[in-house]
PDB file of N, CA, C and O in Angstrom:
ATOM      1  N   UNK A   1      71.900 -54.242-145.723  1.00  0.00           N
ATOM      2  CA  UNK A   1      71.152 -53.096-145.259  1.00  0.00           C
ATOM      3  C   UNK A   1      71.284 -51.981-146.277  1.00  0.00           C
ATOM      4  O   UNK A   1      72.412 -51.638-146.631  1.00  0.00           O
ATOM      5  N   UNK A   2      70.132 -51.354-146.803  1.00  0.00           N
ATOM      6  CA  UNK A   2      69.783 -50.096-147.505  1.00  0.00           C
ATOM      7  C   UNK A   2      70.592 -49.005-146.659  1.00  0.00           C
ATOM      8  O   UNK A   2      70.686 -49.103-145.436  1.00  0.00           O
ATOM      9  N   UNK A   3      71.262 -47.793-147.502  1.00  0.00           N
ATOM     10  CA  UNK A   3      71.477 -46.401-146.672  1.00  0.00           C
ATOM     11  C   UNK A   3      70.778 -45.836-147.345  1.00  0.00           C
ATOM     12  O   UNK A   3      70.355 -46.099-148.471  1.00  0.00           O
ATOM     13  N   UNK A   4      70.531 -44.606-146.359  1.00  0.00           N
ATOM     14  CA  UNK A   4      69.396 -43.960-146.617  1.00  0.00           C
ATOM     15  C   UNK A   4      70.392 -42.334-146.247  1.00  0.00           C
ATOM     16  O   UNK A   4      70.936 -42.165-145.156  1.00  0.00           O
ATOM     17  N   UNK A   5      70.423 -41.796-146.836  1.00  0.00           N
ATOM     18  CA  UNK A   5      70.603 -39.643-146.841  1.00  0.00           C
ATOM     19  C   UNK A   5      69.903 -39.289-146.406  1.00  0.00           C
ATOM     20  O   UNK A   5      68.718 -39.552-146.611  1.00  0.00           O
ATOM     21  N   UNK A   6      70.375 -38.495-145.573  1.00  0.00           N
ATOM     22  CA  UNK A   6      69.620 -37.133-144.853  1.00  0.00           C
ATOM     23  C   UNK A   6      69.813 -35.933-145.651  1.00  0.00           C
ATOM     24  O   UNK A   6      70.933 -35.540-145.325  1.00  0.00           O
ATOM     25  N   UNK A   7      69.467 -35.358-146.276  1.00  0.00           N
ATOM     26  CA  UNK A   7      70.553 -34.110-146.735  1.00  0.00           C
ATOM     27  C   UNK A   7      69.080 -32.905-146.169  1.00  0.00           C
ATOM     28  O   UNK A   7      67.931 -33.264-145.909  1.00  0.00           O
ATOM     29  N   UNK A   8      69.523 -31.768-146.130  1.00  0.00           N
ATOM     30  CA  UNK A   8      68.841 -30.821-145.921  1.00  0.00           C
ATOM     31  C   UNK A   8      67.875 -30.953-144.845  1.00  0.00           C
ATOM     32  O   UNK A   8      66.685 -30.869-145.148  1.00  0.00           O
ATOM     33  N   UNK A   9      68.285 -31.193-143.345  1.00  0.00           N
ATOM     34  CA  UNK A   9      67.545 -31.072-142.469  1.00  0.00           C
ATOM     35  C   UNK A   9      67.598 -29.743-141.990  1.00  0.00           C
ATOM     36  O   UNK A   9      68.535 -28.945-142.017  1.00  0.00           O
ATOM     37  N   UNK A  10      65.916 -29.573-141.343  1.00  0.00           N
ATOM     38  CA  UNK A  10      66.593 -28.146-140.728  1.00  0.00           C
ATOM     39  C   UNK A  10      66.688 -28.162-139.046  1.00  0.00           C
ATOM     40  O   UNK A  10      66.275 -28.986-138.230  1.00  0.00           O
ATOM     41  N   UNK A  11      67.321 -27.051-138.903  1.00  0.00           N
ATOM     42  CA  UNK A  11      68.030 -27.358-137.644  1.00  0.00           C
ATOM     43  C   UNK A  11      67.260 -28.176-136.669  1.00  0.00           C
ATOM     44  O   UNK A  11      67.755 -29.024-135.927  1.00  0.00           O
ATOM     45  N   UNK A  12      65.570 -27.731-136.761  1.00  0.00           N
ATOM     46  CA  UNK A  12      64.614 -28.439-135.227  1.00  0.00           C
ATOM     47  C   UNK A  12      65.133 -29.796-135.150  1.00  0.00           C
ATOM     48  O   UNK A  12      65.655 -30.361-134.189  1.00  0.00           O
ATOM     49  N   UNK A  13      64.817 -30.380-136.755  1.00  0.00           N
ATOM     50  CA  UNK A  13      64.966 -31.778-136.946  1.00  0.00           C
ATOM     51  C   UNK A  13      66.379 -32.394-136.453  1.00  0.00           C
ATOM     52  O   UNK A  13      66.560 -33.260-135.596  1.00  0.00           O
ATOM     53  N   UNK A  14      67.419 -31.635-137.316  1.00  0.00           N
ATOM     54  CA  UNK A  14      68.668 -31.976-136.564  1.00  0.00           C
ATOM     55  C   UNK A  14      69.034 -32.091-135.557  1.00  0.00           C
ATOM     56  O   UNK A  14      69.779 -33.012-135.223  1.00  0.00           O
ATOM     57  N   UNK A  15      68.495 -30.930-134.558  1.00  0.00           N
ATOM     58  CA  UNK A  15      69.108 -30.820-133.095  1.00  0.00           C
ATOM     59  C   UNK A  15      68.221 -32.230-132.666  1.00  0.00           C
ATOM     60  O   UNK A  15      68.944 -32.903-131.932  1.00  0.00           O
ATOM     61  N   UNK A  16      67.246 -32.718-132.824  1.00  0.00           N
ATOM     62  CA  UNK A  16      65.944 -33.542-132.173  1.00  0.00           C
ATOM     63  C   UNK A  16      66.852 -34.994-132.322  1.00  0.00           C
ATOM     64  O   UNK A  16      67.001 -35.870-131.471  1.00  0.00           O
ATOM     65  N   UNK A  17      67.692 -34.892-134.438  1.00  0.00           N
ATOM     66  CA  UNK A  17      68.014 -36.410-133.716  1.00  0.00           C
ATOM     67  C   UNK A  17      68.912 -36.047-133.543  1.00  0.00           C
ATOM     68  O   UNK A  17      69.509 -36.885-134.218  1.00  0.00           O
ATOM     69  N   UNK A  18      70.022 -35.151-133.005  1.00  0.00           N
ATOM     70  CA  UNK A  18      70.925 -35.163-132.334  1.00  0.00           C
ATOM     71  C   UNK A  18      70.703 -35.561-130.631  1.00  0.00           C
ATOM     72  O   UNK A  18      71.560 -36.073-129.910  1.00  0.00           O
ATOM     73  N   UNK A  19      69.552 -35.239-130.304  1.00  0.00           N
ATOM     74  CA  UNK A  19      69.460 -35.438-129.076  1.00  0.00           C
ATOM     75  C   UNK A  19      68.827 -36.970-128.607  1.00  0.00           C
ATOM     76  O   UNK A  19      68.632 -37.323-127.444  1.00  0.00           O
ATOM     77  N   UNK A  20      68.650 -37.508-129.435  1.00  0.00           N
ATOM     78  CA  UNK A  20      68.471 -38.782-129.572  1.00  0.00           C
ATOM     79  C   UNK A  20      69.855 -39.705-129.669  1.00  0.00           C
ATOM     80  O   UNK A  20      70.141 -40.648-128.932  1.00  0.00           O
ATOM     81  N   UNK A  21      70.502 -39.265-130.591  1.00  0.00           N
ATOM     82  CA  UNK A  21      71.564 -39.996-130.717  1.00  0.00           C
ATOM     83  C   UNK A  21      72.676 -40.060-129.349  1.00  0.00           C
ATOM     84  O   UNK A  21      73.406 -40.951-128.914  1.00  0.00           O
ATOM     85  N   UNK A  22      72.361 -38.472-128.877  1.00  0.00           N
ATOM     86  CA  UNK A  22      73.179 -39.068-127.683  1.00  0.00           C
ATOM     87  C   UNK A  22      72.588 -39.504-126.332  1.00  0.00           C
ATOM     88  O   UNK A  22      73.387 -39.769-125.434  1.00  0.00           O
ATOM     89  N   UNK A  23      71.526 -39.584-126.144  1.00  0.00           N
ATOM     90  CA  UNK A  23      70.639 -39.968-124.945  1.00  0.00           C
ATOM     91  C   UNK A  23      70.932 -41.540-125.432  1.00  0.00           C
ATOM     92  O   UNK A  23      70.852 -42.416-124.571  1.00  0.00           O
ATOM     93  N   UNK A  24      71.250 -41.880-126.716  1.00  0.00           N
ATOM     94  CA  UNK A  24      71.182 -43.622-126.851  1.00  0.00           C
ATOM     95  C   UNK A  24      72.265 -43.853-127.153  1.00  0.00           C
ATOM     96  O   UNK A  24      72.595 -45.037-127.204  1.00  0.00           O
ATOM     97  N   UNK A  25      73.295 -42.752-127.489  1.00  0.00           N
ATOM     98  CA  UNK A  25      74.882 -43.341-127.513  1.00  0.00           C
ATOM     99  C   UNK A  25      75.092 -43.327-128.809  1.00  0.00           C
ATOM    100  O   UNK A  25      76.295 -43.525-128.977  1.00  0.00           O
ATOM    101  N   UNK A  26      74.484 -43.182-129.939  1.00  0.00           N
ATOM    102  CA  UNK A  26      74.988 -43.799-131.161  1.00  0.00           C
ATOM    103  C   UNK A  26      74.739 -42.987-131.924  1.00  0.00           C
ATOM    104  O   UNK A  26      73.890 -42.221-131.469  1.00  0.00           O
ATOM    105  N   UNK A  27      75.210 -42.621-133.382  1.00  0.00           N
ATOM    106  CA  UNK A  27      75.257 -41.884-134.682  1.00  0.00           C
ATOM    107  C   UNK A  27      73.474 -41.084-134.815  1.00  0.00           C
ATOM    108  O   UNK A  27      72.374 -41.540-134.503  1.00  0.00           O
ATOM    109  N   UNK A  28      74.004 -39.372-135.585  1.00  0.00           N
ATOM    110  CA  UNK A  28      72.629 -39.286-136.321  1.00  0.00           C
ATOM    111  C   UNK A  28      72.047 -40.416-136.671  1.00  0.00           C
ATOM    112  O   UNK A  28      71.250 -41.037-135.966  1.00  0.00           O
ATOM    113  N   UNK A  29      72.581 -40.860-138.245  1.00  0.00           N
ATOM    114  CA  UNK A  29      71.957 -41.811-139.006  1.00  0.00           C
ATOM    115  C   UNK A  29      71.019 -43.089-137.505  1.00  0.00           C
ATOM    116  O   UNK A  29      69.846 -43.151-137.135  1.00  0.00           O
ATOM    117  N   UNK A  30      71.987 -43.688-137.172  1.00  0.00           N
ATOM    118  CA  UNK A  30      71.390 -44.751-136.122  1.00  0.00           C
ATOM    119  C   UNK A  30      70.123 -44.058-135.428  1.00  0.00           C
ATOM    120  O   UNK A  30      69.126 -44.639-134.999  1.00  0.00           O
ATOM    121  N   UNK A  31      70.279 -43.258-135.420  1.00  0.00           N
ATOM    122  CA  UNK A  31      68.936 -42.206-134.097  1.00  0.00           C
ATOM    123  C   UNK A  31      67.728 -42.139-135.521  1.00  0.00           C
ATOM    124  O   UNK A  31      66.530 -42.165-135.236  1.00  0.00           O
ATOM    125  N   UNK A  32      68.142 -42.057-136.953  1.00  0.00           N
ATOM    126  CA  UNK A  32      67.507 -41.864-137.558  1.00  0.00           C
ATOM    127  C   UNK A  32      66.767 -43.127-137.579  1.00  0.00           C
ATOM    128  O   UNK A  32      65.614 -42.907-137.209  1.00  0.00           O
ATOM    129  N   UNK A  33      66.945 -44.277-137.843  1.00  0.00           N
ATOM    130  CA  UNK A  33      66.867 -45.811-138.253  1.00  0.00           C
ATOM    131  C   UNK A  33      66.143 -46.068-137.148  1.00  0.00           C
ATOM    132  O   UNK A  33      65.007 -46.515-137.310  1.00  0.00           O
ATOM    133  N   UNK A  34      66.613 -45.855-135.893  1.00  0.00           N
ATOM    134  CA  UNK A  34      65.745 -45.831-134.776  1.00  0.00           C
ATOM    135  C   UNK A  34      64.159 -45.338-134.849  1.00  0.00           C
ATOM    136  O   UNK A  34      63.174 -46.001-134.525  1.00  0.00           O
ATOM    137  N   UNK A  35      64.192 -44.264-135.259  1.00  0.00           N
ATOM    138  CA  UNK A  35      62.967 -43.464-135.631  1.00  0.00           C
ATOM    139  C   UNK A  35      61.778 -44.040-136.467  1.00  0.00           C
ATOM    140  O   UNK A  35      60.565 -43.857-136.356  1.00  0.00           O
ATOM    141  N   UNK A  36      62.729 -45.018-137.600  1.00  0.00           N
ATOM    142  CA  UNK A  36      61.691 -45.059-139.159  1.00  0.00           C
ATOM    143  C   UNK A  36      61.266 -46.415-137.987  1.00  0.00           C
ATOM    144  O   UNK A  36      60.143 -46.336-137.489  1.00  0.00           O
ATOM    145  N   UNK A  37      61.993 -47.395-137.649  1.00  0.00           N
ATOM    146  CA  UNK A  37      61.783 -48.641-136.862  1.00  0.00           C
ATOM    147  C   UNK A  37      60.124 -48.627-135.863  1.00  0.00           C
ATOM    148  O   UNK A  37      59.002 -49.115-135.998  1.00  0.00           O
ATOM    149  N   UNK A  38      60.836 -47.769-134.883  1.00  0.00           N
ATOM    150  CA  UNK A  38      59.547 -47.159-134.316  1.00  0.00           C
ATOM    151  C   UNK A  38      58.328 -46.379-135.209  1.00  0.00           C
ATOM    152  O   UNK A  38      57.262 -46.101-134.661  1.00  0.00           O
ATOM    153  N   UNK A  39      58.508 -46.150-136.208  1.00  0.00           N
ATOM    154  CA  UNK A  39      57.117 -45.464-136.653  1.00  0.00           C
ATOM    155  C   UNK A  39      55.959 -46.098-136.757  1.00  0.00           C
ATOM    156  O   UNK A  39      55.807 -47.312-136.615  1.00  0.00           O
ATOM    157  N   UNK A  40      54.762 -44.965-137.110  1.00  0.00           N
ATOM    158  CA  UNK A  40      53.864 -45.528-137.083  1.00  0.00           C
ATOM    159  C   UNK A  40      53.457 -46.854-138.342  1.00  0.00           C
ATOM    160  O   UNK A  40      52.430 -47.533-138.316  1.00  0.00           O
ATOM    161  N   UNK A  41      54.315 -46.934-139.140  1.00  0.00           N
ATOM    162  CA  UNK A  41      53.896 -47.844-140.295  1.00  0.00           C
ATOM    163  C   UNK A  41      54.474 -48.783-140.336  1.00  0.00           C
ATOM    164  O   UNK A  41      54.194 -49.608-141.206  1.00  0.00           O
ATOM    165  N   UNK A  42      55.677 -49.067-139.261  1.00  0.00           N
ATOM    166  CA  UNK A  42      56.170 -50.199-138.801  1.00  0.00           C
ATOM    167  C   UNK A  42      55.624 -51.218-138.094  1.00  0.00           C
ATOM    168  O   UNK A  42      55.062 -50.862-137.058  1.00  0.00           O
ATOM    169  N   UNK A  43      55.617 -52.518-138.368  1.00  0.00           N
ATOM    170  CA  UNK A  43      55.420 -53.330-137.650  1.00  0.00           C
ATOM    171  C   UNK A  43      56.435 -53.912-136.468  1.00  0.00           C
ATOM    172  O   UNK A  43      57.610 -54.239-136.633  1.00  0.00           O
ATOM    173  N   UNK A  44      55.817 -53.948-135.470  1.00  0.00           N
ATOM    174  CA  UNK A  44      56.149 -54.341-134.112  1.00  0.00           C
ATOM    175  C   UNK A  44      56.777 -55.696-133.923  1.00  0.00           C
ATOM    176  O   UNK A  44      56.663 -56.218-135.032  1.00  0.00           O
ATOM    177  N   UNK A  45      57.279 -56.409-133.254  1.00  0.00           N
ATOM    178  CA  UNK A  45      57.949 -57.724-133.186  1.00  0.00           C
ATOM    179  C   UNK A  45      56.743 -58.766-133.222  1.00  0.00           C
ATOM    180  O   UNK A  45      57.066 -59.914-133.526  1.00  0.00           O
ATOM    181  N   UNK A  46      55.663 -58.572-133.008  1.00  0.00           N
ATOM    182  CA  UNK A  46      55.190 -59.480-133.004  1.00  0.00           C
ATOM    183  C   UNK A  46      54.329 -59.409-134.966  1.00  0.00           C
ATOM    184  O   UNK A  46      53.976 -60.479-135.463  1.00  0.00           O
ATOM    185  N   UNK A  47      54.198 -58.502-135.514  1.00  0.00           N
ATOM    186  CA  UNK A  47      54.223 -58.576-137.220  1.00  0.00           C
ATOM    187  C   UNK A  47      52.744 -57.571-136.933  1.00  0.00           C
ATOM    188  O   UNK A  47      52.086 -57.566-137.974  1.00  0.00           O
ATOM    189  N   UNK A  48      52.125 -56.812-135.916  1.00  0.00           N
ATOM    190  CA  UNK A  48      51.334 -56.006-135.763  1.00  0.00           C
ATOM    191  C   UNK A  48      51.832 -54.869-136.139  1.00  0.00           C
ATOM    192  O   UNK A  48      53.023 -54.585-136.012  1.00  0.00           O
ATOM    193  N   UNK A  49      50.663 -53.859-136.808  1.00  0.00           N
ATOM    194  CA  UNK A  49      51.331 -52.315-136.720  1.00  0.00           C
ATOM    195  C   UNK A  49      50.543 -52.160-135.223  1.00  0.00           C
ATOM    196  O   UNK A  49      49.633 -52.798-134.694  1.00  0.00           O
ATOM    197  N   UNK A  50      51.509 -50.765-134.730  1.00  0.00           N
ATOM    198  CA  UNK A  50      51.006 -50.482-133.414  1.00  0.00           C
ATOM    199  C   UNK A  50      49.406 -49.641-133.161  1.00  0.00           C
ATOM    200  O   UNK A  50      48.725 -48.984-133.949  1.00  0.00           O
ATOM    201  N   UNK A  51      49.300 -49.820-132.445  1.00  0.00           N
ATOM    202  CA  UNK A  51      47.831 -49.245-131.943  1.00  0.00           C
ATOM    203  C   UNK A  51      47.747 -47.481-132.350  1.00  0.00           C
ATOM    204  O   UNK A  51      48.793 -46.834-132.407  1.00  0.00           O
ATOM    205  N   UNK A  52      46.507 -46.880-132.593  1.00  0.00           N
ATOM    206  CA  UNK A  52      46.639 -45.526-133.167  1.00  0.00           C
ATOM    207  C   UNK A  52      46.646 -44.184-131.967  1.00  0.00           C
ATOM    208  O   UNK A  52      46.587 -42.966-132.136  1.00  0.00           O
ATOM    209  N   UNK A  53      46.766 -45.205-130.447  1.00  0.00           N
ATOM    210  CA  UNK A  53      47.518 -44.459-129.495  1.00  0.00           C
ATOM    211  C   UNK A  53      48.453 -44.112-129.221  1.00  0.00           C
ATOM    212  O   UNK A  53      48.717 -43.056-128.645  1.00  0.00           O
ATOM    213  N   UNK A  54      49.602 -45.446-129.804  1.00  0.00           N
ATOM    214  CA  UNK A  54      51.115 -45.456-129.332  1.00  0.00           C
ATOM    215  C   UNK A  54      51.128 -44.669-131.171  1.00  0.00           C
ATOM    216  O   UNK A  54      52.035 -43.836-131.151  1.00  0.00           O
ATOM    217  N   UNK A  55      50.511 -44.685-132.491  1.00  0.00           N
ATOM    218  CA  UNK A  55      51.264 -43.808-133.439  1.00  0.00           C
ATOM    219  C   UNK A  55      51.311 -42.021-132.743  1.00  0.00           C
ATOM    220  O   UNK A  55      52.243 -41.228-132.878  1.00  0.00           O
ATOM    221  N   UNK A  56      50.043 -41.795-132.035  1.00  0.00           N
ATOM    222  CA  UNK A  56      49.412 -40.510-131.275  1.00  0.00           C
ATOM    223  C   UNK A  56      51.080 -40.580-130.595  1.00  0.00           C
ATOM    224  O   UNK A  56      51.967 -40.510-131.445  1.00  0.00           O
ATOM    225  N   UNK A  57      51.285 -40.641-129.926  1.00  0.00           N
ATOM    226  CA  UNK A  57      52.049 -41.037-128.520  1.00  0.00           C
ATOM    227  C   UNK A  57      53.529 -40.377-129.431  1.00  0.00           C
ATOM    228  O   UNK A  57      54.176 -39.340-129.281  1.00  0.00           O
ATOM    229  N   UNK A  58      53.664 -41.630-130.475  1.00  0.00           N
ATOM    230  CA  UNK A  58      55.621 -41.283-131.127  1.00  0.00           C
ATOM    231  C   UNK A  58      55.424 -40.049-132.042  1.00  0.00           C
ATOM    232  O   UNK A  58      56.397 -39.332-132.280  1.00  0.00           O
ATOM    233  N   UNK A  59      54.036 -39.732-132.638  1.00  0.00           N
ATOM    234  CA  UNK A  59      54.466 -38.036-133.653  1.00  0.00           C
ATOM    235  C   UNK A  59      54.172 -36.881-132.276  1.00  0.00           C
ATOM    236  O   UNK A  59      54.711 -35.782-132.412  1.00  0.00           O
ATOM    237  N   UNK A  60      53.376 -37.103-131.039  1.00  0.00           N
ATOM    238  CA  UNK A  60      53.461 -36.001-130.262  1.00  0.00           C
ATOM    239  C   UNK A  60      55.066 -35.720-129.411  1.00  0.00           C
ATOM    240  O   UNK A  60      55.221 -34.978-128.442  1.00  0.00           O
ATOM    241  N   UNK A  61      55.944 -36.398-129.975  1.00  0.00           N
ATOM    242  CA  UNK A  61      57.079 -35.974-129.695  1.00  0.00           C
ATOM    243  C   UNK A  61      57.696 -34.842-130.414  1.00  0.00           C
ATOM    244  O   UNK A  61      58.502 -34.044-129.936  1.00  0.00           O
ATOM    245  N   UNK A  62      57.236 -34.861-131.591  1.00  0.00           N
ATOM    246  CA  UNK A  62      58.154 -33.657-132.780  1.00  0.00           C
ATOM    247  C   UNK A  62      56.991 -32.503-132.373  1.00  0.00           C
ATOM    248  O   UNK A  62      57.357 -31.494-132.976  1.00  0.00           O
ATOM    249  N   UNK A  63      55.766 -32.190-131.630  1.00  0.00           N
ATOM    250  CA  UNK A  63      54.323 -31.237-131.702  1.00  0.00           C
ATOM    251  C   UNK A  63      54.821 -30.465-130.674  1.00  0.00           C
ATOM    252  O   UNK A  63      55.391 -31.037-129.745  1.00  0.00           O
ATOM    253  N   UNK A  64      54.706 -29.266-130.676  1.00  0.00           N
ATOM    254  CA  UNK A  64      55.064 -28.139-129.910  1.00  0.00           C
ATOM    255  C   UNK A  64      53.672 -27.782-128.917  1.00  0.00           C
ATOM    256  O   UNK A  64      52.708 -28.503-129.175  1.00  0.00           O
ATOM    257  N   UNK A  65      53.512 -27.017-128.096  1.00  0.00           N
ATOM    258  CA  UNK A  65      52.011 -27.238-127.854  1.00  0.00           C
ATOM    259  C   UNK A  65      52.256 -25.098-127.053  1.00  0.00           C
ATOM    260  O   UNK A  65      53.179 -24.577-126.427  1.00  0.00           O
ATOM    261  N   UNK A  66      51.525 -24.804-127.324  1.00  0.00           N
ATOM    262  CA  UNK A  66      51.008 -23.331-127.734  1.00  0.00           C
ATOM    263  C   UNK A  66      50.221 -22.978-125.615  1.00  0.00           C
ATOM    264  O   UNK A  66      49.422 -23.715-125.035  1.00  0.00           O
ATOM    265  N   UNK A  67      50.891 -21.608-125.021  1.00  0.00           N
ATOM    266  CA  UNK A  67      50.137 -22.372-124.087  1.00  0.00           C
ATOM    267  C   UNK A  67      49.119 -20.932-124.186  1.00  0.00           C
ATOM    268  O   UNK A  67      49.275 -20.009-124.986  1.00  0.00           O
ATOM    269  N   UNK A  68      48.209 -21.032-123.286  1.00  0.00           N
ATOM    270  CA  UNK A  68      46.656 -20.502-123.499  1.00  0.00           C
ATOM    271  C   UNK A  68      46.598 -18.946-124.296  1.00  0.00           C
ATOM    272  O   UNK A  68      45.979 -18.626-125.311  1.00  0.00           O
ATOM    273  N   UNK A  69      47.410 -18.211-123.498  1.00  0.00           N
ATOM    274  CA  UNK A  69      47.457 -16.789-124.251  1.00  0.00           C
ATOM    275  C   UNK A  69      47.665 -16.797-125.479  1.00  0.00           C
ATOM    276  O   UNK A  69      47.004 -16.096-126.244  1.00  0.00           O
ATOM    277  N   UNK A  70      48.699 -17.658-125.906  1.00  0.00           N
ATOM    278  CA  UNK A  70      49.141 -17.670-127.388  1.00  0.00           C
ATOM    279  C   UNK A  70      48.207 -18.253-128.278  1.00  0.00           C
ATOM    280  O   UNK A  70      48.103 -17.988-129.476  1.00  0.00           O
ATOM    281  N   UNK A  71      47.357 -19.272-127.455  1.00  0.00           N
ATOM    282  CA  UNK A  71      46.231 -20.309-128.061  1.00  0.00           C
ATOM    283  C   UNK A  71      45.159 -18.763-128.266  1.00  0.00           C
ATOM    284  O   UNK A  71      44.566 -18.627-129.336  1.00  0.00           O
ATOM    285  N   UNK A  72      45.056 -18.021-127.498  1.00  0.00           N
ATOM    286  CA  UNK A  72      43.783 -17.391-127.538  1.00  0.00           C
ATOM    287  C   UNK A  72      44.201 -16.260-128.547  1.00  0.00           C
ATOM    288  O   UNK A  72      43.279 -15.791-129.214  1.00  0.00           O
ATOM    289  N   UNK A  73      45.332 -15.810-128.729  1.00  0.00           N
ATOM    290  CA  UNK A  73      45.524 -14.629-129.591  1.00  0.00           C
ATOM    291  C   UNK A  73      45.495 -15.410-130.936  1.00  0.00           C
ATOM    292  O   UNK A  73      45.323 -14.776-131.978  1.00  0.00           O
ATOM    293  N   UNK A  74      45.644 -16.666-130.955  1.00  0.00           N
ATOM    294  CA  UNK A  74      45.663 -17.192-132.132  1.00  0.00           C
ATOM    295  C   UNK A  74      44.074 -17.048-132.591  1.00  0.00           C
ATOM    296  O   UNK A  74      43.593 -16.491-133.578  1.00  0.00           O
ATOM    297  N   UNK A  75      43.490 -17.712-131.576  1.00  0.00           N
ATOM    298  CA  UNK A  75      41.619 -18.052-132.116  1.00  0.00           C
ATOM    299  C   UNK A  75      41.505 -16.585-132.433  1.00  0.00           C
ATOM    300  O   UNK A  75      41.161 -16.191-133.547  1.00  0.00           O
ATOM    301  N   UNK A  76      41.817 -15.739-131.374  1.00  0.00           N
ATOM    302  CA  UNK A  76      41.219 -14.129-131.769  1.00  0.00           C
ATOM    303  C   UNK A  76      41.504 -13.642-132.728  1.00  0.00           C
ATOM    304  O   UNK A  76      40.784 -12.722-133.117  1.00  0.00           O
ATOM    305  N   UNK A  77      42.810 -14.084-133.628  1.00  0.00           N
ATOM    306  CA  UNK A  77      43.052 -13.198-135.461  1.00  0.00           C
ATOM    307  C   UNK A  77      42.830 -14.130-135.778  1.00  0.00           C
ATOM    308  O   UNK A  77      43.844 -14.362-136.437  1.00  0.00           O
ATOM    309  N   UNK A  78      42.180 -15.069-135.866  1.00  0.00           N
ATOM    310  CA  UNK A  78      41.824 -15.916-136.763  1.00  0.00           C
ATOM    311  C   UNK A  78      39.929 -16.325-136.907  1.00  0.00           C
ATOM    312  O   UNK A  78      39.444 -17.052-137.774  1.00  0.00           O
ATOM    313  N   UNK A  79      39.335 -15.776-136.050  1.00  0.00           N
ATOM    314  CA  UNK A  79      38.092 -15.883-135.898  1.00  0.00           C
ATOM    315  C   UNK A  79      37.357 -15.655-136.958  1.00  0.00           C
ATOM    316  O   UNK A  79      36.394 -16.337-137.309  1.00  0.00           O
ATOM    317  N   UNK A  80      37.893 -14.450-137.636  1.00  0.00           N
ATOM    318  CA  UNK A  80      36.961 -14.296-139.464  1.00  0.00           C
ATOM    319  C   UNK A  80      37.034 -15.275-139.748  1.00  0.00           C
ATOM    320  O   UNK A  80      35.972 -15.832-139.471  1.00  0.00           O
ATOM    321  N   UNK A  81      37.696 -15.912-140.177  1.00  0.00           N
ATOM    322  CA  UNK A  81      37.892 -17.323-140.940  1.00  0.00           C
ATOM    323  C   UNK A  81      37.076 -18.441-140.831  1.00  0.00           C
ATOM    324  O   UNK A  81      37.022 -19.389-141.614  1.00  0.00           O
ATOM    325  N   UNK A  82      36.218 -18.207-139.441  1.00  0.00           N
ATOM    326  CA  UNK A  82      35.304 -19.199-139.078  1.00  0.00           C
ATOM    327  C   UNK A  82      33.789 -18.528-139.383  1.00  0.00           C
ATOM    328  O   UNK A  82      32.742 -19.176-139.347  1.00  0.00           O
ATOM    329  N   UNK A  83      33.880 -17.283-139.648  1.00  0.00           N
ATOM    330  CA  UNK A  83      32.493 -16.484-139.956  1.00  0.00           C
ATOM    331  C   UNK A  83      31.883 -17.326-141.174  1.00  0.00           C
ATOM    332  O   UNK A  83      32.748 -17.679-141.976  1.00  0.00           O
ATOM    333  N   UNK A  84      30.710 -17.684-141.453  1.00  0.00           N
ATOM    334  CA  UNK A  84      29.703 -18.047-142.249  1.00  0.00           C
ATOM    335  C   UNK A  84      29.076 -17.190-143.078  1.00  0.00           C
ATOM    336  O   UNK A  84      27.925 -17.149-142.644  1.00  0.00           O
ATOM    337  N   UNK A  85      29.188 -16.154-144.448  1.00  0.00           N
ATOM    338  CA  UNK A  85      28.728 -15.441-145.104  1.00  0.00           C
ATOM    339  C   UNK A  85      27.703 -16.369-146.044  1.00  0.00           C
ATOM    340  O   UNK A  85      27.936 -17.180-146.940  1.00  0.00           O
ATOM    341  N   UNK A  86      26.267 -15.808-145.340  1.00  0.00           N
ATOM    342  CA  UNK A  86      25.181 -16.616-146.182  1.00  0.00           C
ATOM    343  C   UNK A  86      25.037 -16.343-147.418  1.00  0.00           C
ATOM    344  O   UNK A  86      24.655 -17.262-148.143  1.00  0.00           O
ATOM    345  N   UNK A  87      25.281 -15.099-147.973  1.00  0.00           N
ATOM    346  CA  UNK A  87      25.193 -14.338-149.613  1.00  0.00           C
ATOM    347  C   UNK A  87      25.805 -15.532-150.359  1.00  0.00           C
ATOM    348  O   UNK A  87      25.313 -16.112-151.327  1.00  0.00           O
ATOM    349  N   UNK A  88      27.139 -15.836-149.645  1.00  0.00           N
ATOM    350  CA  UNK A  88      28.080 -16.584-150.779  1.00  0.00           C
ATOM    351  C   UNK A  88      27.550 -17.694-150.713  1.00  0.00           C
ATOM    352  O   UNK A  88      28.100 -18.407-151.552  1.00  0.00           O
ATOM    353  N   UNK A  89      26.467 -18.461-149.957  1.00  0.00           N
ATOM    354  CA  UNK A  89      25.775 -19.639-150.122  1.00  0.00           C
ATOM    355  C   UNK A  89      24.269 -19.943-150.963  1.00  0.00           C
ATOM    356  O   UNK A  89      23.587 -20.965-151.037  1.00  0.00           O
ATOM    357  N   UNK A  90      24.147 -18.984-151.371  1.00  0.00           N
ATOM    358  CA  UNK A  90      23.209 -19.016-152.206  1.00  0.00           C
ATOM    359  C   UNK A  90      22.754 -19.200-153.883  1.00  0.00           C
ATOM    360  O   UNK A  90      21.569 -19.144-154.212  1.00  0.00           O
TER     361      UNK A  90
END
């Protein structure tokens, strides 16, 4: 078996596989190995990669999700950005 370094995680990442490692009992590193196993570019036991629901499914674990007010103050300073200036298309 290859080892593989972690060096310079930052904390989100750390605490995340820390909390992995102990919900399954076993080492960072192992929680890590766990992770690459399950990814999306892994193949499954049967020699398939997994479906592009279940890759959806294992990265919406690390995705934070914003709830409406924060969603809307976001669209609202950010709305120039979606403006269309015809001058500059010409």
């Amino acid at each position: 078996m290859n080892a593989i370094l972690l060096e310079e995680l930052t904390p989100v990442i750390r605490e995340k596989l820390q909390q992995l490692a102990n919900a399954q009992g076993c080492s960072i590193a192992q929680a890590a190995d766990l992770l690459l196993s399950k990814a999306p570019f892994s193949k499954n036991a049967s020699g398939k990669l997994p479906e592009p629901d279940e890759q959806e499914a294992f990265f919406m674990q690390f995705c934070g999700k914003w709830d409406k007010e924060t969603a809307d103050a976001f669209d609202q300073s950010t709305a120039h950005f979606r403006e269309i200036d015809p001058e500059m298309w010409k």
